[in-house]
N, C-alpha and C positions, 0 to 999 in steps of 0.2 A: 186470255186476259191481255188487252194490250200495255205497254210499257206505261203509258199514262194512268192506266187503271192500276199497275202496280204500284209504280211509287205512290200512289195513292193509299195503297192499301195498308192496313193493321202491321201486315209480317212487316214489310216492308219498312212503315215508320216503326216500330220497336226495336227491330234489325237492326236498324240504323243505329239508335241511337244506344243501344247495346254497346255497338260497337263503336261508334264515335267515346261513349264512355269507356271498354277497355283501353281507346288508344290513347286518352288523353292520363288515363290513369298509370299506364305505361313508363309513359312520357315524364310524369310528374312525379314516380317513383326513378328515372333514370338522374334526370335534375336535380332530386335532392341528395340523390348516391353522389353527384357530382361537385354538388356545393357542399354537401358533407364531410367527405374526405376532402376538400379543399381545408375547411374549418380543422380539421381534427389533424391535417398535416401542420399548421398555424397555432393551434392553441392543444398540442399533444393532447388530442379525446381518445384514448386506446387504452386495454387494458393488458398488466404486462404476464403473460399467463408463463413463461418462464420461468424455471424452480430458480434459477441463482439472480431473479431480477433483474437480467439483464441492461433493461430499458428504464429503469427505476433509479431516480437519484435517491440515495442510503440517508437514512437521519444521522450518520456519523458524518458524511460530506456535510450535509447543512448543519450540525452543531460546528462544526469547523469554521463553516462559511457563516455562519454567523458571527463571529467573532470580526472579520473581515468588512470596515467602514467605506474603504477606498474606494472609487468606480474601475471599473476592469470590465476592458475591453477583451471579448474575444473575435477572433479575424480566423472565417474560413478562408482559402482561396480558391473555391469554388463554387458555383451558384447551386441554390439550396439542391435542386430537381440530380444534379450532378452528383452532388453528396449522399442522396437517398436511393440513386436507383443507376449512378452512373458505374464505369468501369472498377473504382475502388471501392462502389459502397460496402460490400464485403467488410471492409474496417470504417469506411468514416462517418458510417449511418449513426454505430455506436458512441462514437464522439461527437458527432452533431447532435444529437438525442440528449448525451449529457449538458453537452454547452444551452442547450434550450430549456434543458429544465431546470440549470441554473439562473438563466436568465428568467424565466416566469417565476420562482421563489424571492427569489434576491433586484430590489429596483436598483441595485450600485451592481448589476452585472451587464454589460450590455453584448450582445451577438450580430457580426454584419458579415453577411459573406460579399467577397468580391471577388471575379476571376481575373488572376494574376495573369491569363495569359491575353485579355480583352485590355487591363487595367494594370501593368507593373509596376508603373508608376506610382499609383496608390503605398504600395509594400515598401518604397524608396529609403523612405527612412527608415524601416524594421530591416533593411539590408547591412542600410551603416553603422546600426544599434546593434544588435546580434551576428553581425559578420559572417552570415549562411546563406547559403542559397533557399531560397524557398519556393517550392513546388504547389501544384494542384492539391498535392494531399497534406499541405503545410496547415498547421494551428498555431496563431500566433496569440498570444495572451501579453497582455501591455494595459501600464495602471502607471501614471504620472511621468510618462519618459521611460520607465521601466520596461523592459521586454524580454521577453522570452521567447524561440519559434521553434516545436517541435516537429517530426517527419509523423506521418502517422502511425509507425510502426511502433513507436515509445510507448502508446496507448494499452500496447498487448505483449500477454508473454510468450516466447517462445519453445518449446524442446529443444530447439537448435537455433542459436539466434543469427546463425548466417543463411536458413532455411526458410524462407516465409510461409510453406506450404507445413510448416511443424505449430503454426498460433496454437493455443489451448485454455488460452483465458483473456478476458479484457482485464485491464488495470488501468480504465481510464478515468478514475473515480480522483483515484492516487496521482497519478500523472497530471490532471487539471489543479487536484487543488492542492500541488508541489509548485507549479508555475505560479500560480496565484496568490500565494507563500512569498514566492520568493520575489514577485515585481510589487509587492505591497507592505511587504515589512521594511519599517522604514531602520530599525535595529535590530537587528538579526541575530539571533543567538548562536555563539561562537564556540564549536569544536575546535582545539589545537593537537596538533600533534608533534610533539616531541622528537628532535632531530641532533646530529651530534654524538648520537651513542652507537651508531653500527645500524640503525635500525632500517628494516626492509618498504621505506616505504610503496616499492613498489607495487609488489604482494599486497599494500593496504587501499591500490587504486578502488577496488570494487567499495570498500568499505567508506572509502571517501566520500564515493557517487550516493551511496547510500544516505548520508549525513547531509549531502548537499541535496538529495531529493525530498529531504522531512525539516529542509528549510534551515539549516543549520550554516552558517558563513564557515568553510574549512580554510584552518591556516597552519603552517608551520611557524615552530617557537623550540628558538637556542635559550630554555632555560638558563646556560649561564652568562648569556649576554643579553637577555630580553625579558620584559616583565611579563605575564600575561592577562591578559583584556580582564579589562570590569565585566567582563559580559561573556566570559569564556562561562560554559557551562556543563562543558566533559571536556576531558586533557585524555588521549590518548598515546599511550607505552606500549607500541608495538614493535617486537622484537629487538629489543636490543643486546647490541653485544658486549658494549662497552657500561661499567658503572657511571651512576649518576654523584655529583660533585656532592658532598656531605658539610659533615661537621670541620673537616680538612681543608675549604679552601680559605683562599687567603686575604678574602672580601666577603662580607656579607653577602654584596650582590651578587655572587656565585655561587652561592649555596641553594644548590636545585632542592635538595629534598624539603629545606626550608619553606620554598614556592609552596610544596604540595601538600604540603603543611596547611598553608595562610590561603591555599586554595581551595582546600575542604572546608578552614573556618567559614569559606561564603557560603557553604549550602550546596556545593558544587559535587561535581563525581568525575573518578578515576577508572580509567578503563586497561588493566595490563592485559598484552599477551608475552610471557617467555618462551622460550623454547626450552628444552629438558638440557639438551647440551651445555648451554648457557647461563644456567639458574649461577654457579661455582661463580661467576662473573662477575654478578649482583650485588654486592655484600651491602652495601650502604640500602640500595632501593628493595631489599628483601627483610631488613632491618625494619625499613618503614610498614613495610606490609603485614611485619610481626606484629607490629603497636595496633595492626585492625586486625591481629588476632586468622592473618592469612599465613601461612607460610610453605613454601613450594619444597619440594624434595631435590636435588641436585641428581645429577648424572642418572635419571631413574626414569624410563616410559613404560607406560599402561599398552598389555597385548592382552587381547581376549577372540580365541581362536572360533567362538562362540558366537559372541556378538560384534561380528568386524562386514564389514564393504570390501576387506581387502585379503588376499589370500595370504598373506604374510601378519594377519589379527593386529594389524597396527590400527585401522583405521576403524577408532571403537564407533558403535553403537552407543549412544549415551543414554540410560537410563531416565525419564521423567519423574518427576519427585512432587510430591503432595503434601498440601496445608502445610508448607512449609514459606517462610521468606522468600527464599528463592524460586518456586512452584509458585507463588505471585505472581513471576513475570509473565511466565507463562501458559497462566489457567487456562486461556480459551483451548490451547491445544490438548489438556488433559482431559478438556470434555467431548473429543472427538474419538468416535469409536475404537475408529484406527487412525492416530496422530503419523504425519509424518516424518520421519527418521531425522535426527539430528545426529553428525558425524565430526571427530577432530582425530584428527591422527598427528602419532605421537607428542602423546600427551604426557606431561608430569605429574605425578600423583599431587596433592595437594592438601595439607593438613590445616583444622582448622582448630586453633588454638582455646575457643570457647566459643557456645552458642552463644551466650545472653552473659548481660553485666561486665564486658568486658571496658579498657580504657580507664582511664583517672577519674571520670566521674562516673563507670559501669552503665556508661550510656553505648555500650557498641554492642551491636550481635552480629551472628555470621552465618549465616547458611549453606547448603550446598544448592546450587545453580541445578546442576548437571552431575548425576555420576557414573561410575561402570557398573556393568553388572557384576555379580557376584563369584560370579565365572572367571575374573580378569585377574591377568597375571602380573608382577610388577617385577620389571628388567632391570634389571644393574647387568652391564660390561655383558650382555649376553644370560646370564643367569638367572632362575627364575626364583625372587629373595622373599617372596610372598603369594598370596593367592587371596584376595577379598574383594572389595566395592569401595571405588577410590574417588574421592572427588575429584572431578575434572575442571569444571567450571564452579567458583566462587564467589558470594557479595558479604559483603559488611555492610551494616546501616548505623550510623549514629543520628542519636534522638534529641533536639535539643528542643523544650519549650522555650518560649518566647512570647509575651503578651498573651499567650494564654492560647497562643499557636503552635502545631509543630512544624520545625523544620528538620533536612536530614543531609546526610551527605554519604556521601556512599562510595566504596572501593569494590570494585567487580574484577576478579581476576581467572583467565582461563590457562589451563596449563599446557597448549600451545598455540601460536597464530595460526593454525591451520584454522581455527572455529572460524576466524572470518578470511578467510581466505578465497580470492574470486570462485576457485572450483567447488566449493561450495556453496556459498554467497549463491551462485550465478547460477545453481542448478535447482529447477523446478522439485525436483523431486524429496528435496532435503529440506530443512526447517529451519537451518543455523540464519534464515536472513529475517526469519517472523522473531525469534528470538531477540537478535540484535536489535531487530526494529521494538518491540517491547521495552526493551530494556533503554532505549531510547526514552521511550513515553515514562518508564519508572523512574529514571535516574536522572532525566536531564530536566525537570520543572517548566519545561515547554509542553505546547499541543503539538503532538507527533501526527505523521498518518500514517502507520502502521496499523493502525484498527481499521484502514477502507483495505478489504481483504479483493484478493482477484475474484471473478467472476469465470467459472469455468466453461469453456464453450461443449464439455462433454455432454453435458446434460441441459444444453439452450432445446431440447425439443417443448412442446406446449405442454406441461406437468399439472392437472387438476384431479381433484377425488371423483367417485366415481355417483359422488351427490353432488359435484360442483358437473358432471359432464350429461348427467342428466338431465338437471335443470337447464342447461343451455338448450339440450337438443328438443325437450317440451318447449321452449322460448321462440326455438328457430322452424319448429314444425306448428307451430299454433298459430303463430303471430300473425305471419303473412295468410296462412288458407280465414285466421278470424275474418282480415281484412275483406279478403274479398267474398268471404261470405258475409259480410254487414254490406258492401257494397252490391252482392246480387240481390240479395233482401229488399235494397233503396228501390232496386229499377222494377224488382216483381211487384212489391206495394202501388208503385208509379204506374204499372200499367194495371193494375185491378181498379186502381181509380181514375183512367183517364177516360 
């Protein structure tokens, strides 16, 4: 058969075009893999098969952000491809993912990346507005002049937070809509804390950070030389040594307990920590905490050799408590299998002078927060002067109606500053900062973010049942051989009738 007679021939033309149709079919399945994942990188088409959601913006972020009218900008300083697949995406994929999915939810969110090392200029005035350097991995969040610019490393938690190789959770749910918080609230509701009486504000930096990441304006306030804000809405007493100014002084306007008095008439709440040594100090500000039905023990801490963190049982284990006031704050953790440990070392026992019906109109109750176990011993001078289950941490609520409303005001007292103290606060492994953060959301009549919980990176592997992983693999075995078994179909029929 010569070459002419072949391409002439049957085989030859169906050959052909067999094969002209695998290649264009090819071709036309590689191009739309192409323009697909273009599309699906642009308008997030992906499904997020991750047990802890990784890639999924939370209905608690968007009821949050829906409260939020302002326009808000967010600023990568990287271009997208960089962000997705460059040397940090390791962390910034996670934040650019959120930033987009806030953006496609929300039309008052807007997302631009620019690289700062092409474009610095761009950043110029987020330099002279936030006073930081800002890098390739920088996220800048800006709403009316307002700015904020974080490193990427704020987005996750650490095991060791001078270790980058320790990450183990994203928190970048919390960390965006903290910034977002705080460059759009145009009155900001005010934590004070209390100065003048010995107190360690140091020790209270973590806790500070805390209150300023759930959007709260943190200030210091000399009670007996300063009024406090219309707008304060927790007053924090942490560790003081010295008493607070009573019924003794010698101006009204000095009369600190009086404040916290006419502080609570707003609806407002008090946060003590004493220490055990300290309590004998007190007498006026331990007086007031009688009248909400608190009253702390002097010279006396809780050891429980039992339930401790520390080999000398100072550092109790605190007991969880149920259907109680206080077990309000912290329900979500009593419905976890295994909650994790909340810890205060040396702690004063803490008595509570009545549940219910207490105060002038028996509008107060009082709870236990936190207690020991049953196991726990109670110290005086070395001595062991008891053996029961003590409360450690304390609240009181008073009930007022009002138009056929209620409102409340609340006294939260623990029986030492260790409960928020950095080295707990700051450690992954203990709970006293979910707590804090709760009691945040209970006490202070704001929208807190303490409910956008971390995302664990222990179990980011792909998590589906084993009827969700079937049906994929029938999906991914069927789909493609259907295809091109209707397309060998097309060309057999094509040539029976040509």
């Amino acid at each position: 058969m010569t070459n002419n007679t072949y391409l002439r021939s049957r085989k030859f033309k169906y050959g052909s075009v067999a094969t002209a149709f695998t290649v264009a079919f090819i071709a036309i399945v590689v191009i739309f893999n192409i323009i697909f994942t273009a599309l699906a990188g642009k308008y997030m088409w992906y499904i997020d098969m991750t047990e802890e959601q990784l890639f999924t913006l939370s209905d608690e972020a968007k009821e949050i952000m829906s409260d939020i009218k302002s326009d808000v900008n967010i600023y990568f300083a990287s271009e997208p491809d960089v962000l997705m697949t460059g040397q940090n995406s390791g962390y910034m994929k996670y934040i650019y993912t959120t930033a987009l999915q806030l953006e496609e939810e929300f039309k008052n969110v807007h997302v631009e990346c620019v690289d700062v090392l092409k474009n610095p200029s761009f950043f110029r005035d987020f330099y002279q507005t936030a006073a930081t350097d800002i890098d390739t991995d920088s996220v800048v969040v800006e709403s009316n002049g307002e700015v904020r610019v974080f490193a990427a490393e704020a987005f996750f938690s650490f095991s060791d937070p001078a270790d980058p190789s320790t990450v183990w959770a994203y928190f970048g749910e919390n960390k965006m809509m903290s910034g977002i918080m705080q460059v759009t609230q145009t009155e900001q509701p005010v934590v004070s804390f209390t100065t003048e009486h010995g107190e360690d504000l140091a020790s209270a930096a973590y806790l500070m950070q805390q209150f300023y990441d759930n959007g709260f304006e943190v200030t210091p306030v000399n009670l007996a030389q300063e009024e406090l804000s219309e707008d304060c809405r927790i007053l924090v007493i942490y560790d003081p040594i010295y008493d607070f100014i009573g019924a003794e002084a010698e101006d009204d306007s000095k009369n600190e307990i009086e404040k916290l008095d006419k502080l609570l008439d707003n609806y407002a709440a008090i946060l003590v920590f004493e220490s055990p040594e300290n309590v004998s100090n007190l007498t006026n500000l331990n007086e007031f905490l009688e009248e909400w039905g608190i009253s702390y023990i002097a010279d006396t801490t809780i050891r429980d050799t039992e339930h401790s963190m520390s080999v000398d049982g100072y550092s109790i284990i605190a007991e969880y408590q149920k259907d109680t006031l206080g077990a309000s704050i912290y329900s979500d953790l009593n419905e976890l299998a295994t909650p994790p440990k909340t810890i205060i070392r040396k702690s004063a026992p803490i008595n509570i002078l009545w549940e219910s019906g207490g105060g002038l109109n028996g509008s107060r109750d009082v709870s236990a927060v936190l207690k020991s176990y049953d196991t726990a011993e109670q110290m005086e001078g070395g001595i062991v002067t008891g053996t029961d289950s003590y409360n450690l941490v304390t609240i009181s609520r008073e009930t007022r109606i009002v138009d056929n409303e209620y409102y409340y005001s609340y006294v939260m007292a623990a029986g030492s500053p260790s409960f928020a103290n950095g080295s707990y606060l700051e450690s992954n492994a203990y709970a006293n900062d979910d707590i804090i953060g709760s009691a945040m959301k209970a006490i202070g009549r704001e929208r807190v973010l303490s409910k956008l919980e971390r995302k664990p990176f222990d179990d980011d592997e792909i998590t589906i049942t084993t009827a969700e992983s079937n049906r994929w693999t029938v999906a991914m075995t069927t789909v493609l051989p259907l295809v091109f078994g209707i397309a060998g179909a097309v060309v057999i029929t094509k040539r029976k009738h040509s």
